[in-house]
C-alpha positions in Angstrom: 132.9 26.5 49.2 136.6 25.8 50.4 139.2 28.5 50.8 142.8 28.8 50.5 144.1 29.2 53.7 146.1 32.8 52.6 142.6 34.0 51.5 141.6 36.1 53.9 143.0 39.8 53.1 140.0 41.4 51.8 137.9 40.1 54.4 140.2 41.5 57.0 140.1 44.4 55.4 136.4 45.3 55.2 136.1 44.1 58.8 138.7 47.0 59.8 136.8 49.6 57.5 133.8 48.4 59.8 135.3 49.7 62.6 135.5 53.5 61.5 131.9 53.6 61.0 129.0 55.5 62.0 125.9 53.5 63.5 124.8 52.7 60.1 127.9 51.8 58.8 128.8 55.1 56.6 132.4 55.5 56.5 133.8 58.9 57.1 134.3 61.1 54.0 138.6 61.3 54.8 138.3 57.4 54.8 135.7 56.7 51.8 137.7 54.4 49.1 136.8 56.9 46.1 137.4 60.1 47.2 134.1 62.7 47.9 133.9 65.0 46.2 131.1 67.1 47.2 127.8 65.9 49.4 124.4 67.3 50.1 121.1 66.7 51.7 118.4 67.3 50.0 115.4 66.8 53.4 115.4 65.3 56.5 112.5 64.3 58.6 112.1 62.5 61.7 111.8 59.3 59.6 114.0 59.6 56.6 116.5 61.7 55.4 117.9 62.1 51.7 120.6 63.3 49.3 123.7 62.4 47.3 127.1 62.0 47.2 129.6 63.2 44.4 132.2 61.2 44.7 135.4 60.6 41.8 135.5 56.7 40.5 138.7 54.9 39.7 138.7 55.7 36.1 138.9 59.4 37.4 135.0 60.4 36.7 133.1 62.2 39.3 129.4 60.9 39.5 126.5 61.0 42.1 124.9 58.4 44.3 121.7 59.4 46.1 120.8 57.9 49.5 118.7 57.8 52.2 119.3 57.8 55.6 117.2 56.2 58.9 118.8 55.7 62.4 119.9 51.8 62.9 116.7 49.3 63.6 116.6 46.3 64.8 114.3 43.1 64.4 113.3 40.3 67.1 112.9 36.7 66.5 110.8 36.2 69.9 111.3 32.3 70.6 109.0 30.8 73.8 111.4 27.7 73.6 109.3 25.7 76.2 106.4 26.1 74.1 108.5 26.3 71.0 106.6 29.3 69.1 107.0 32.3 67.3 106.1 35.7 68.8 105.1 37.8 65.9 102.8 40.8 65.0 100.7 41.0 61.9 100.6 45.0 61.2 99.1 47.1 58.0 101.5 48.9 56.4 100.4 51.9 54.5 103.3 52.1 52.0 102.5 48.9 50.7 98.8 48.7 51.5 98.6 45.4 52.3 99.2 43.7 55.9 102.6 41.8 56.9 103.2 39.0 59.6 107.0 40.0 60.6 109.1 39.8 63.5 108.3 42.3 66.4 111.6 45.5 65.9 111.7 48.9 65.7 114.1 52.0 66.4 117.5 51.7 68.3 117.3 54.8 70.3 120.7 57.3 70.9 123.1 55.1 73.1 120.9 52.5 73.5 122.6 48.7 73.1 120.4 46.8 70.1 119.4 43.8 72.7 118.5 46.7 74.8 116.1 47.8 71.8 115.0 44.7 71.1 113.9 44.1 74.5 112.1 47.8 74.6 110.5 47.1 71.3 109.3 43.4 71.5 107.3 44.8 75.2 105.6 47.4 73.6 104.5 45.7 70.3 104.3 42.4 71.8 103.5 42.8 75.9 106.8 39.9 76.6 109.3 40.6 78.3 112.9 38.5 77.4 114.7 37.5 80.0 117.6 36.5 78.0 118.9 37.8 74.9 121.3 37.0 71.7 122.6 39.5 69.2 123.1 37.6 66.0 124.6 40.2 63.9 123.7 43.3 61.6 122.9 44.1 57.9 122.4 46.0 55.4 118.6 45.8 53.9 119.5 47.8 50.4 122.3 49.2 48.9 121.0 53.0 48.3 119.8 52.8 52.1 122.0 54.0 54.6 120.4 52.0 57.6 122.0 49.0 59.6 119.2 46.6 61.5 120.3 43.8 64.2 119.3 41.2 64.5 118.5 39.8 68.2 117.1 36.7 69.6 115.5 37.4 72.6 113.7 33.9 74.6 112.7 33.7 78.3 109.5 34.9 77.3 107.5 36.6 80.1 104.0 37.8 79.4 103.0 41.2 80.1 100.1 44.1 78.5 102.1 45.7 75.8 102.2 49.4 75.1 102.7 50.1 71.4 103.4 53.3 70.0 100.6 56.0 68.7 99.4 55.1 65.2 100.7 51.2 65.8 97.9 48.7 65.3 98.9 45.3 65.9 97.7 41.8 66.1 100.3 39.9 67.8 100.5 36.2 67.0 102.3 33.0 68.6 103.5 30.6 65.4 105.2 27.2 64.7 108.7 28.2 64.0 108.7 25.6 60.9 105.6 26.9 59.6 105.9 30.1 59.6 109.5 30.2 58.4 108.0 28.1 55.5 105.0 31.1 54.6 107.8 33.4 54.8 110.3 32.1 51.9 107.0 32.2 49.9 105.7 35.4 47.9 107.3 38.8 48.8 108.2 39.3 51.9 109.7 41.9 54.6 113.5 41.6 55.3 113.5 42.0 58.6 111.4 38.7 58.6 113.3 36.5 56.3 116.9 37.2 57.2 116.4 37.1 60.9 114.6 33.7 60.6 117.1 32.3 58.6 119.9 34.2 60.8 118.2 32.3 64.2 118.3 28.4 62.0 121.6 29.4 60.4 122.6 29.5 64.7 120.5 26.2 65.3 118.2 28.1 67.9 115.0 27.5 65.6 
């Protein structure tokens, strides 16, 4: 799609608004576009946190939005480029019940760097260490979901035992890039599989 070459003030824009964020990307409530007008949590746990926002819309109307609310993530497409394969693990999740195939990602932890996490995460699930990685970028999976989850390629592939977490049961797998990129556009799958595979081609490193 082409562009006018004075087309660029709204994305200059949000990519300042960025920058006043939290870790998940929630502006503060003196900077929110459509002014809050009252906000409340309704339960936190270690997991997930909920609630609502009251906020007044440009046609002057106040009206909620509810949210929810988990600490940043991040997902790891594990490339052994000398063997060119996949590092993934296949893991049941109970809120679907059914089993997934994803990338290897968890939890960024409290001042810890998302390649940092990514490295943590992809030796416990996975038992490889990266010796080098890549952080490809950050989204948002949903809009009512107040979460942001990196995305890091992580290669120089070392392996080691790994040491998952308690109540993590996983089958760790090494794929084809091709094919298993391929089984993942098909059927429903998880985000943090689909957009970091297509993140890693979109960067030519798959």
């Amino acid at each position: 799609m082409s562009r006018d070459a004075d087309d660029v003030g709204p994305e200059t824009e949000m990519d300042d608004a960025v920058a006043e964020t939290d870790a998940n990307g929630v502006a503060p409530e003196t900077n929110a576009e459509w002014p809050v007008v009252e906000t409340e949590t309704f339960r936190e746990t270690p997991w997930v946190d909920t609630g609502r926002d009251r906020v007044r819309r440009p046609d002057g109307e106040t009206a909620d939005y509810y949210w929810a609310s988990q600490d940043p993530a991040v997902a790891v497409v594990a490339h052994d480029r000398e063997a060119d394969r996949l590092v993934t693990v296949e893991q049941y999740r109970p809120r679907f019940r059914r089993r997934f195939e994803s990338c290897p990602g968890g939890g960024v932890e409290d001042d810890e760097e998302p390649a940092a996490a990514a490295r943590r995460e992809l030796r416990e699930e996975t038992g490889y260490e990266a010796g080098e990685t890549t952080h490809l970028g950050a989204y948002h999976p949903a809009g009512v979901l107040r979460l942001t989850r990196h995305v890091v390629y992580a290669t120089a592939l070392t392996e080691r035992d790994p040491d998952p977490d308690d109540g993590e049961w996983l089958t760790v797998h090494r794929r084809d890039p091709e094919t298993f990129l391929a089984e993942t556009l098909e059927g429903v799958r998880t985000g943090w599989t689909v957009t970091p595979l297509l993140w890693a081609r979109e960067a030519d490193l798959l």
